[in-house]
C-alpha positions, -999 to +999 in steps of 0.1 A: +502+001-119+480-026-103+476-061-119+439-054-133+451-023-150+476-036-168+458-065-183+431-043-195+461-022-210+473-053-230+441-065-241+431-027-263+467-028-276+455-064-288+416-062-294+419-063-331+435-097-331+413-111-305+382-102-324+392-112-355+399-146-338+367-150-319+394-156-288+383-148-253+398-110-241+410-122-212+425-156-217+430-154-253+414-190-262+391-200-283+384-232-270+387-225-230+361-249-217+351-269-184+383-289-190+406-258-190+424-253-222+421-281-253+446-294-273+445-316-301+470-339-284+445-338-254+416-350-279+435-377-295+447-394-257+412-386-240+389-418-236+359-396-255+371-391-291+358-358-309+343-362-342+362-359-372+356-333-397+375-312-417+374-274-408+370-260-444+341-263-465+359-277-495+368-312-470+405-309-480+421-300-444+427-321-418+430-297-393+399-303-368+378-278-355+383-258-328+362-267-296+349-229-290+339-222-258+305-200-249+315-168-245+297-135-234+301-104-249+291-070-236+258-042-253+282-026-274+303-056-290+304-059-327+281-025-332+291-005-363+314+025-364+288+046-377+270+043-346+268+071-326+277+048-294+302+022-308+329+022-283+366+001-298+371-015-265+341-037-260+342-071-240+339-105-254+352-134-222+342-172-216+326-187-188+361-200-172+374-165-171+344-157-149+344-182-128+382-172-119+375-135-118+346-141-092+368-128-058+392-102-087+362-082-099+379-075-131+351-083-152+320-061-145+291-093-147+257-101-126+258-124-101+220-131-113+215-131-146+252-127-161+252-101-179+288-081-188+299-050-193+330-038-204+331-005-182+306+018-160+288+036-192+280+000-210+247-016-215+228-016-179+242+000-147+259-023-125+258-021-088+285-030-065+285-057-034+299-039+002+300-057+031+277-026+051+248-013+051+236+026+039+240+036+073+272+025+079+288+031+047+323+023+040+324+035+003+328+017-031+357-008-042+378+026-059+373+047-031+384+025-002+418+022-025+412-016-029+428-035-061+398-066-056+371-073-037+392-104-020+412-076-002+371-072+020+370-095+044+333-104+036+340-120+003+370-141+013+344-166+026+323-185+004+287-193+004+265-223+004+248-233-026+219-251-031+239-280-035+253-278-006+291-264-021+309-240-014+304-212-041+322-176-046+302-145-034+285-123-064+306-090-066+281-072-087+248-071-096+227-049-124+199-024-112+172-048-132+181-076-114+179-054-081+143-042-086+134-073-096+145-097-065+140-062-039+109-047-056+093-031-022+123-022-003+150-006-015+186-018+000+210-002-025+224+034-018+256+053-033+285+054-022+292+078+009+322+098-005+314+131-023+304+133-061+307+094-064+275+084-076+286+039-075+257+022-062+260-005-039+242-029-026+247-054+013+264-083+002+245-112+025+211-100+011+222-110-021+232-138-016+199-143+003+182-131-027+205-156-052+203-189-037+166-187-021+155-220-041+138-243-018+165-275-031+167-287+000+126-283+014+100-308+002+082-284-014+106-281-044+096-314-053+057-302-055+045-290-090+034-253-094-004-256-091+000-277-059+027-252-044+000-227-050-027-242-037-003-246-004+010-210-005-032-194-012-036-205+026-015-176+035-032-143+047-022-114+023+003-101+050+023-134+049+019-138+010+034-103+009+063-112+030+068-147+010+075-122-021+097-099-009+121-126+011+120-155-011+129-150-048+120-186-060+088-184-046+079-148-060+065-161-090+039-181-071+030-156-046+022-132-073+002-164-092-018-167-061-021-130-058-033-127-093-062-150-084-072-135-055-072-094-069-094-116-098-120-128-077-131-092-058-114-067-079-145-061-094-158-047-058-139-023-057-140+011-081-119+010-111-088+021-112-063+044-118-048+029-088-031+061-070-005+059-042+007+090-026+005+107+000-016+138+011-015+164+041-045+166+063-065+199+066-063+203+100-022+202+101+004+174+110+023+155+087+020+142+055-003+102+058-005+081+032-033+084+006-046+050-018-075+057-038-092+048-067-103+074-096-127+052-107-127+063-142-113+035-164-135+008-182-115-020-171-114-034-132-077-029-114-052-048-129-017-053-139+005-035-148-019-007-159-026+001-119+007-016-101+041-037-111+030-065-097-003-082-083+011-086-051+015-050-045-022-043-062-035-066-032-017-050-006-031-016-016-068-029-019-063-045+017-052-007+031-081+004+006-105-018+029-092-016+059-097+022+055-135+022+036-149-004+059-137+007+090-120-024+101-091-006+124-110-015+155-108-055+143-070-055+134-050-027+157-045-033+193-026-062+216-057-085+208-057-073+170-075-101+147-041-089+117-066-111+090-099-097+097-093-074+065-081-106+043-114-130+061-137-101+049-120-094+016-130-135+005-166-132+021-190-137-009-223-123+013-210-088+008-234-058+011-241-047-018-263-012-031-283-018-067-311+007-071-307+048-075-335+073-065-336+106-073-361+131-061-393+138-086-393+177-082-367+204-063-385+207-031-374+183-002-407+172+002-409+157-034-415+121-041-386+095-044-387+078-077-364+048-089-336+067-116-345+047-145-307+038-155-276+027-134-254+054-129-227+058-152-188+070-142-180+087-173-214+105-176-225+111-143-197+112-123-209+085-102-191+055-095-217+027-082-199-005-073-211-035-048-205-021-012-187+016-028-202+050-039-179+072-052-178+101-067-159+111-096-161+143-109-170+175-087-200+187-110-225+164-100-240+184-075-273+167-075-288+147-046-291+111-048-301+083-027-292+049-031-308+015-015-293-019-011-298-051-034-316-070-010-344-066+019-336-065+054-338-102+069-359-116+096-343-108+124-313-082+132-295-067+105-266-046+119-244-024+095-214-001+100-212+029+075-180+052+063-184+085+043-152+100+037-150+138+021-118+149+014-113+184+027-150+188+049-146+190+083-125+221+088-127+255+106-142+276+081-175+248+068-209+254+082-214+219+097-244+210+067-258+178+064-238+155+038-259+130+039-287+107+057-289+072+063-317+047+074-348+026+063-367+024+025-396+014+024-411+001-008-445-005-016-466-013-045-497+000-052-529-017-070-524-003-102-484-015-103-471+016-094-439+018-066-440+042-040-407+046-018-406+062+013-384+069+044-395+047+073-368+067+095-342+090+083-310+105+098-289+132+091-248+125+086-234+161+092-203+171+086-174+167+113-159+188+137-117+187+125-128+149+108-129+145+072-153+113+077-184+106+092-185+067+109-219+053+124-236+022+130-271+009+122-287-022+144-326-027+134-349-060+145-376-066+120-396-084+147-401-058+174-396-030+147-369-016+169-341+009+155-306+014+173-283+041+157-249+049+168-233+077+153-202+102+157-208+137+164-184+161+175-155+135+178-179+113+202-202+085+193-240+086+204-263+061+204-304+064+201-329+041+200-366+044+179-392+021+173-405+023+136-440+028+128-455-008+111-456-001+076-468-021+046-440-031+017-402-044+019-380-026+042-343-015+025-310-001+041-307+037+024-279+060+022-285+096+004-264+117-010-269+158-004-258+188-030-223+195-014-214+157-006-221+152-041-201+180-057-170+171-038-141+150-059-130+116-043-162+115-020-166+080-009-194+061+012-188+022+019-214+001+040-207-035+054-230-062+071-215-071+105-224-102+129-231-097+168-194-099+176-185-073+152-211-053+167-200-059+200-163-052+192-177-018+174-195-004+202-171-010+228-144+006+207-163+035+199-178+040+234-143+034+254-130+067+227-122+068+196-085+083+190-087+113+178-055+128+154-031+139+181-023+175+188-052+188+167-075+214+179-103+184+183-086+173+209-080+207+222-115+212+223-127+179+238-103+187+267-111+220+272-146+210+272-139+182+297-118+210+319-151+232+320-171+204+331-151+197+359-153+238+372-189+238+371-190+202+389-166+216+414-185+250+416-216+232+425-202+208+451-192+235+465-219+258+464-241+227+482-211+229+510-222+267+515-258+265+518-260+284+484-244+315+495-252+345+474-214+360+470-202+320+453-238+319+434-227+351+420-192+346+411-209+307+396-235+329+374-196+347+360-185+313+359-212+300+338-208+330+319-172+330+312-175+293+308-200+300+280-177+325+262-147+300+265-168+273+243-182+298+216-146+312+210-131+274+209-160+268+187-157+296+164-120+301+164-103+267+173-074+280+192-057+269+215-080+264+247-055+260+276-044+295+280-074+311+269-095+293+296-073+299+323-074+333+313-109+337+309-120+320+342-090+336+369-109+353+381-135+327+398-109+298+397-083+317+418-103+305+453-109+267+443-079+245+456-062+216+435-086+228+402-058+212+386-034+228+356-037+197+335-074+191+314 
């Protein structure tokens, strides 16, 4: 029988008498402290003499009081018998008993906060310290056959405190001490041998986790607010990385996190906050989803919409990154990582203030100002600075809303976003979602507003795309209008000059019927500068990735394929003085080549096969047509 074993033997056969003692379980003393054991002889020749009292109340011993030692006791100690969970055997053991039992492992405590337990089932679950990792898994302290945890090599070495000492490696730690210090990523995992369900847990991260204090940096001798004030000139990537590697500094990342979710939350829709993940229409795997319902009264907070404000940050950074179509800013070898953080603080935000709804069901009919702000819970319209979402599927009614402020003098660029969750696919009819362009608001004699479209665009739905992206770039001094939009997985740009036209010009976006009636729908406009602009049209212009191995880009290079057969047909019909046998098989060519892009565009199949089989006929002759689109 090994040592542990039989000590936890003895001490049931004598749990009686050391409860009704108030003696430690393991050592037996009552008065075990820093000093080891105390005697009264101990007392009487020590330098520091004890008080002296008499230990009953009546004054007539004198017999001194024992020197108790703190002691910790497990959940289940001193609970009544008539409880359903009252277990004979709890724990009750001192702090020197601990401290030796720190490389044994008899006593099941936290390395963190110090909590006991007097076996597996008591109080909260206790996870073990290995000296691996998940993936190579050696298996718990039972099932590698080991008495202690001195018998691992890892813990026969000791660890530096903050103090610079040599301290004892933590053997356990519980599961609410584990979320707490490791609240994003998860290092514990079970233990590899079948139906052993022990958690455990790499010993050097927690010791990382344990002793990450800052005693020996300058900063610890900072105050809160001033170690904040350092710590908020961190981008959110780094303050999220602060919190998840530095457990004395978590509390003042998520102080400085707190502030900054306080200062634009309201920008953003209301929550419920939703994280998951979602598969795409048009096939592939699963990509992660964040969204707001936007149905609560109060902005996103927490804990109602996250755990912790750090993590309700880093979700309303992905949030804008997606909305405001800032991947062509941060992605790439010359990537700007805190474009989405820069833009996040900007106070000039874009922002959309009055609705318009048409006077009369005909699409001719007058625009008139709606004369209340829309309201989530009984509209189903979510109206907030630079967002429009939608929020319940019954709306169904067109809208259009315009910006808070006039266009400037000068150039005023914006980049658009309407996102429809679940448009786009092979069996819509391409309608119009939207338009987009220039209000124009006027005021007649008598006091009454007129509103009109100076120009107006269309936003039609995508071709395998579930969002619609395009760019707006209009001079109010030469009254010139550049557009460039994505159509058919390609951006186009077109320029118009605007007729002059008395009143104050607006940026409008309209909603139609069907993008109105779809849950989740969500339109987000930004102001950019020249650079932005810049950066925007040469990302969008070079070609925008598509989602790989969907039938867009199937489409786009079968499409491409064709154009390089009638390029080739041509060249070579010049070569042959137009020679009526190739200017025949060209017209079966053309023809062929027609059928191949109504069946792609009908059907979306797979174009490789079906175009080689379509045109074999005509393409047998060429040489090096290529296999490859």
């Amino acid at each position: 029988m090994p040592l542990h074993e039989y000590e936890e033997k003895k001490r049931r056969q004598n749990i009686d008498a050391l409860n009704a003692s108030g003696a430690c379980h393991i050592c037996g003393s009552t008065a075990r402290n820093t000093r080891g054991f105390s005697h009264c002889l101990d007392d009487e020749n020590s330098e520091q003499q004890p008080p002296r009292y008499h230990y009953n109340e009546m004054g007539t011993s004198l017999i001194p009081a024992p020197q108790t030692a703190p002691m910790r006791s497990c959940a289940c100690f001193n609970q009544s018998k008539s409880d359903p969970d009252y277990w004979p055997y709890s724990l009750r053991v001192c702090e020197m008993c601990i401290a030796d039992d720190c490389t044994t492992g008899r006593v099941r405590n936290c390395g963190m906060c110090g909590a006991v337990a007097c076996d597996a089932d008591c109080g909260v679950e206790m996870a073990e310290c290995t000296d691996n990792e998940g993936w190579n898994n050696m298996g718990c302290l039972e099932c590698r056959r080991k008495e202690c945890f001195s018998e691992i090599d890892v813990f026969k070495t000791a660890t530096k405190g903050p103090d610079g000492r040599d301290v004892p490696k933590m053997t356990r730690v519980c599961v609410k001490c584990l979320e707490q210090c490791t609240p994003w990523v998860r290092y514990d995992f079970t233990c590899r041998l079948f139906k052993c369900n022990t958690r455990l847990v790499p010993s050097d991260v927690m010791e990382r986790k344990r002793f990450r204090t800052f005693g020996s940096s300058p900063l610890n001798l900072l105050p809160e607010d001033g170690l904040a004030a350092i710590v908020d000139f961190l981008p959110n990537n780094d303050l999220k990385s602060l919190y998840l590697t530095n457990s004395a500094m978590c509390t003042v990342s998520e102080r400085v996190a707190q502030t900054r979710v306080e200062e634009f939350h309201h920008e953003f829709p209301t929550g419920p906050l939703v994280v998951g993940t979602r598969k795409s229409p048009f096939g592939g795997h699963e990509r992660r989803w964040i969204r707001c319902e936007g149905t609560n009264d109060f902005n996103i907070r927490a804990p109602e919409d996250g755990k912790v404000w750090v993590g309700i940050l880093h979700y309303l950074e992905y949030i804008a990154k997606e909305a405001f179509y800032l991947g062509f800013q941060t992605d790439g070898e010359n990537g700007d990582e805190d474009a989405v953080c820069r833009f996040m603080k900007r106070q000039d935000k874009f922002q959309f203030s009055q609705v318009y709804i048409k006077d009369g069901p005909n699409s001719n009919s007058p625009i008139v100002p709606r004369p209340e702000h829309f309201n989530s819970s009984a509209d189903g319209v979510s109206i907030c600075s630079s967002f429009i979402l939608i929020t319940d599927a019954s709306v169904k009614l067109p809208f259009a809303v315009a910006s808070s402020e006039d266009m400037v003098s000068g150039r005023n660029r914006f980049i658009c976003r309407l996102f429809c969750p679940g448009s786009g696919t092979k069996n819509s009819n391409r309608d119009s979602l939207g338009s987009y362009g220039i209000l124009c608001k006027s005021t007649s004699e008598a006091g009454t507003e007129s509103i009109t479209w100076a120009k107006k665009l269309d936003i039609m739905e995508g071709l395998q795309r579930e969002d619609s992206v395009f760019g707006l770039d209009y001079n109010t001094e030469t009254r010139e209008l550049i557009v460039h939009s994505s159509r058919m997985n390609r951006f186009h740009s077109n320029e118009y000059t605007l007729p002059e036209m008395e009143g104050d010009l607006v940026f409008g976006i309209e909603f139609t019927a069907k993008a109105a009636g779809i849950k989740g729908s969500l339109m987000s406009a930004r102001r950019c500068d020249e650079d932005e602009w810049t950066q925007f049209l040469t990302y969008t212009q070079n070609g925008e990735p598509a989602p790989a191995g969907g039938p867009a880009d199937l489409l786009q290079g079968g499409l491409d394929m064709l154009g390089l057969v009638r390029q080739r047909r041509r060249e070579q019909d010049g070569e042959d003085n137009r020679d009526e046998r190739i200017r025949a098989r060209l017209d079966d060519a053309d023809e062929a080549i027609n059928i191949g892009v109504m069946r792609v565009r009908n059907n979306h199949v797979a174009l490789r096969m079906g175009i080689r089989a379509e045109l074999a006929p005509v393409m047998a002759p060429l040489p090096d047509a290529g296999d490859n689109p």
